[in-house]
Phi, psi and omega in degrees: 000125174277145206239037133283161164287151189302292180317314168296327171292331187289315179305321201278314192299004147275310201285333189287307184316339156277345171276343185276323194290300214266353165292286164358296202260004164287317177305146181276157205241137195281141172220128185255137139312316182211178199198121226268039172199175170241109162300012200264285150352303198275334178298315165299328168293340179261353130314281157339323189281297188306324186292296192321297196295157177109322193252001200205061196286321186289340185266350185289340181272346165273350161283333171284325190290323179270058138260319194283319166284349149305312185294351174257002182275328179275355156273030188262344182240344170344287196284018195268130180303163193225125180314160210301293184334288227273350187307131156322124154269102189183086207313002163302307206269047185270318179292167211284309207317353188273335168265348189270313173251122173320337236250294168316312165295289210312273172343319178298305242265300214278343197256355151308314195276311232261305183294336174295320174299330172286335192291307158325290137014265183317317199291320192297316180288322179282299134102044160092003181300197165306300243245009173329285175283349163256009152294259344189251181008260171330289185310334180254016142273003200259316202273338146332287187314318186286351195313119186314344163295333200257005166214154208287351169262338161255030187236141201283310205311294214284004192270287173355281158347273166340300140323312196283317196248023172089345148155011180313315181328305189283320139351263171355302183269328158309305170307305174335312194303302198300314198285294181332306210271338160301353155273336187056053147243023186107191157285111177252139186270124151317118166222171162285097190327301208256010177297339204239149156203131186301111176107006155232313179250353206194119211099342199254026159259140203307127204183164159232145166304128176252318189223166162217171153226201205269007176231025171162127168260136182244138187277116169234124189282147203276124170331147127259021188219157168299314211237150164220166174298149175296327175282119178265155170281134164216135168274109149278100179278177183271190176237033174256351185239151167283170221250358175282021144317309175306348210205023167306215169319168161301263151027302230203003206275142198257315181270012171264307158315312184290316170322308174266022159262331181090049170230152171272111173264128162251176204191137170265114169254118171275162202282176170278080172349152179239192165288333184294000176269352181313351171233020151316152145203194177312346208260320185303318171293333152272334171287268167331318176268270208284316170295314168279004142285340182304311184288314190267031172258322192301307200298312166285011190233332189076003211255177196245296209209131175291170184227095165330108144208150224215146183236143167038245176308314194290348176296296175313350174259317147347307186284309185301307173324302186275336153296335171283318177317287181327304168314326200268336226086352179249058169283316161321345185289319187264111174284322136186192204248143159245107160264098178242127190075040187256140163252142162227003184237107183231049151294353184209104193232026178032244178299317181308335177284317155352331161234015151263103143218193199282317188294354206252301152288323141301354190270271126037287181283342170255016161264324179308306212284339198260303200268319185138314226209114180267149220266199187265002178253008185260290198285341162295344218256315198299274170331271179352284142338312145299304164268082179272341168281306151354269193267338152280291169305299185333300177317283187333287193307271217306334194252333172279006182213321173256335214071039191222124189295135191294131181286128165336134164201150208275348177291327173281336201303325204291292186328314192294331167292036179317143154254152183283178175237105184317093149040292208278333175299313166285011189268299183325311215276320208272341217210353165223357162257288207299307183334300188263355201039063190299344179278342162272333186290309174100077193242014181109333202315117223242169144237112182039055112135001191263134164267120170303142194211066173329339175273343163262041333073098179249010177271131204307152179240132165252113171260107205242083162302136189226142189317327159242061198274146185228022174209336144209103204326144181290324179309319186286328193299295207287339179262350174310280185353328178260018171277345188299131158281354152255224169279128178251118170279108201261139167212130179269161049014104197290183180064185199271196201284341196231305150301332144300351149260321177284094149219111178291135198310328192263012174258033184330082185233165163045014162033164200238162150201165189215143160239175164258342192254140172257068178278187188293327196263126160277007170282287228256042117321330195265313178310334194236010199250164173275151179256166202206142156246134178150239191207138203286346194287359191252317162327283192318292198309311173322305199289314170329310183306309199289341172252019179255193164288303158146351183309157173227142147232179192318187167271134163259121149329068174308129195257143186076025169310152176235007158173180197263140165305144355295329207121188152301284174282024174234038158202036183275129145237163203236000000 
């Protein structure tokens, strides 16, 4: 809170808005050529939407008939305080004023019930179509978009807010505005430039790049032990994120735990691609990357075979990686694979199917074909849109509306560092994995000439799903699991997709839970599993043990450095 007068904020808040006006009109004014989604598509889906209702006149009347009766059971009851049980869980709605003044709850309470009906609305028109998931998609950026937290008169904070500084906030939040669409990146969460710095507060535990090629360099982290396991760990990251998710503050670093667990880590950073990466594509990627990293981890470790562990996308190029290894005969190199938040199965991609679609997907390759790449603020905006209360409205409210600069935190800092993704890689992976789901269909899918078959893949898989993951449904992670032909150990992880992993053992947060039994349906897997509380990483580490030889050796030294951890390429930015 600023201890200036409402007149001194209102004085700072004109000058950033003319300063803001005149960067703004100083900007050069950007024109895309082509655009990595087709508007044309939502526009027909939302014809389509109109039509669907239209075709299904008796369940739209039953939906209206229980809508007039919900509105008349809830004004009957509006201004009445609402028991703990009937209370919203929903974190927009956090501050008290919203259970506390009628006037605000009622506005909640009605803007709840109203999204609930559209929703309804909607299951009626879509009914399981093509066009299923980018209804269900739209309707809930539309109704997102209204929530009443998101305009400065019904939301209590930002009213509050307004009185205190004479309406400067919104003064403010203007300038805010002017500078995003003059950068054109969207909604940027306001932070502080200088919280974070890679290979000091963040990023920083001591290690060297021992090798690189033209996709990626590898880090091998310095022992804390005398002695370590004979299997070293080497870490696959996806490639839309830098790979220090793993390695944030010490306080939270996965790879600083493993370390001081007496295990040897290696690490993939893959580079931020240029045009000159344009005809990478999975095949380049698992081959040129993850198998000649496999080899040069053996070769700097001495060790005969690794123990593989992988996030999101790099878990799936894992799976592939270890079906071509099998197909070779070199399966021995890897003892076993960790997948977390990995998908191989995408029959069920909730929101994300929404943008497999065919317009969508020509649209896409032919924004690829003009730039090379798509770029990393593009795949931010994509992510975003997915989570819009998260990563869009939140931003709005603080900075365009309270005026308040975002608290560090080293997990967005992390998101926000994004890298693109190369032309022929996402053309390979959206049109020859995700489209057909090819690693369950068995649709031919090849790497340097083996076609992949994940039911041939006999290295035990440690499978780690997380429970309210919003880029790959736990559910979908658990039915990936039965395609692999060997053992697989299934474990969920409470919390989302990024925050369910970095969770360090001494923040005893978001529990786990493991079962033994493999029914077919993953609820009743969740119906029959033990709940754990803490953090799953002490688990992991048992199994790695039970499933390793049990050798111990010297501490390894990395040797042949070519610079100090994190690297180079995890700090190209283009």
């Amino acid at each position: 809170m600023t201890d200036l007068s409402p007149a001194a904020l209102w004085q700072d808040a004109l000058a950033n808005i003319t300063s803001a006006m005149t960067s703004a009109a100083r900007a050069p004014i950007k024109s895309e050529a082509t655009r990595p989604y087709d508007p044309l598509a939502l526009m027909r889906t939302m014809t389509e939407f109109a039509v669907g209702l239209g075709q299904h006149p008796q369940q739209l009347l039953e939906v209206q008939l229980q809508a007039a009766r919900e509105w008349g059971d809830f004004w009957s009851s509006a201004f009445l305080p609402k028991a703990e049980a009937e209370k919203p869980r929903d974190r927009r709605f956090a501050s008290p004023e919203w259970e506390a003044n009628p006037y605000y709850r009622t506005l909640r309470d009605a803007y709840l019930l109203a999204s609930k009906q559209i929703r309804s609305v909607a299951a009626v028109a879509d009914k399981g179509g093509p066009n299923a998931a980018m209804i269900d998609f739209l309707t809930d950026q539309y109704l997102n978009a209204i929530a009443p937290t998101n305009f400065a008169m019904t939301n209590p904070d930002v009213v509050k807010r307004t009185v205190e500084t004479g309406g400067a906030n919104l003064a403010q939040g203007f300038a805010h505005l002017i500078e995003d669409v003059a950068e054109g990146k969207g909604i940027v969460r306001r932070r502080t430039a200088d919280a974070f710095e890679k290979g000091k507060t963040i990023a920083a535990t001591p290690g060297s790049v021992v090798f690189q090629n033209h996709l990626f360099q590898l880090i091998q982290y310095d022992p804390a032990t005398k002695d370590v396991a004979a299997e070293p760990l080497l870490y696959v990251p996806p490639l839309v994120n830098k790979f220090y998710m793993i390695d944030l503050q010490p306080k939270s670093s996965l790879v600083k735990w493993l370390v001081d667990q007496g295990r040897t880590v290696f690490v993939i950073s893959w580079i931020n691609p240029d045009q000159s990466h344009r005809d990478c594509g999975v095949e380049q990627y698992v081959l040129d990357g993850i198998v000649e990293a496999i080899g040069q981890a053996r070769a700097k470790s001495g060790a005969d075979k690794v123990d593989l562990f992988s996030f999101c996308l790099g878990g799936t190029l894992v799976s592939v990686a270890l079906a071509w290894l099998q197909a070779k005969g070199r399966a021995v190199e890897v003892n076993t694979a960790t997948l977390i938040g990995s998908m191989v199965d995408f029959a069920d991609m909730r929101d994300w199917a929404a943008f497999v679609h065919e317009a969508h997907l020509e649209a896409l390759e032919g924004h690829l074909e003009r730039q090379g790449f798509i770029d990393s603020t593009e795949l931010q905006q994509l992510f975003a849109a997915v989570r819009s209360n998260d990563l869009i409205w939140s931003s709005v409210i603080n900075h365009y509306l309270l005026d308040k600069a975002a608290p560090p935190s080293d997990l967005l800092y992390w998101f926000e560092d994004g890298a693109r993704i190369p032309h022929a890689f996402l053309k390979s992976y959206n049109r020859g994995l995700l489209a057909s789901n090819a690693l369950k269909e068995k649709t031919g899918f090849a790497v340097g000439g083996v076609e992949i078959d994940l039911a041939d893949v006999e290295t035990p898989i440690f499978l780690i799903a997380l429970k309210d993951d919003h880029v790959s449904a736990w559910s979908a992670v658990y039915d990936g699991g039965k395609l692999f032909g060997g053992p697989v150990t299934f474990v969920l992880g409470g919390s989302g997709h990024n925050a369910g992993v970095i969770n360090p053992p001494a923040a005893n947060k978001h529990g786990f839970w493991t079962g033994n039994s493999r029914p077919a349906s993953a609820e009743d897997w969740l119906s029959c599993a033990i709940k754990h509380e803490g953090s799953w990483w002490p688990t992991w580490d048992q199994w790695l043990a039970d499933h390793g030889s049990g050798d111990r050796v010297p501490a390894r030294q990395p040797a042949d450095a070519i610079e100090p951890a994190p690297g180079s390429y995890v700090s190209i930015t283009h």
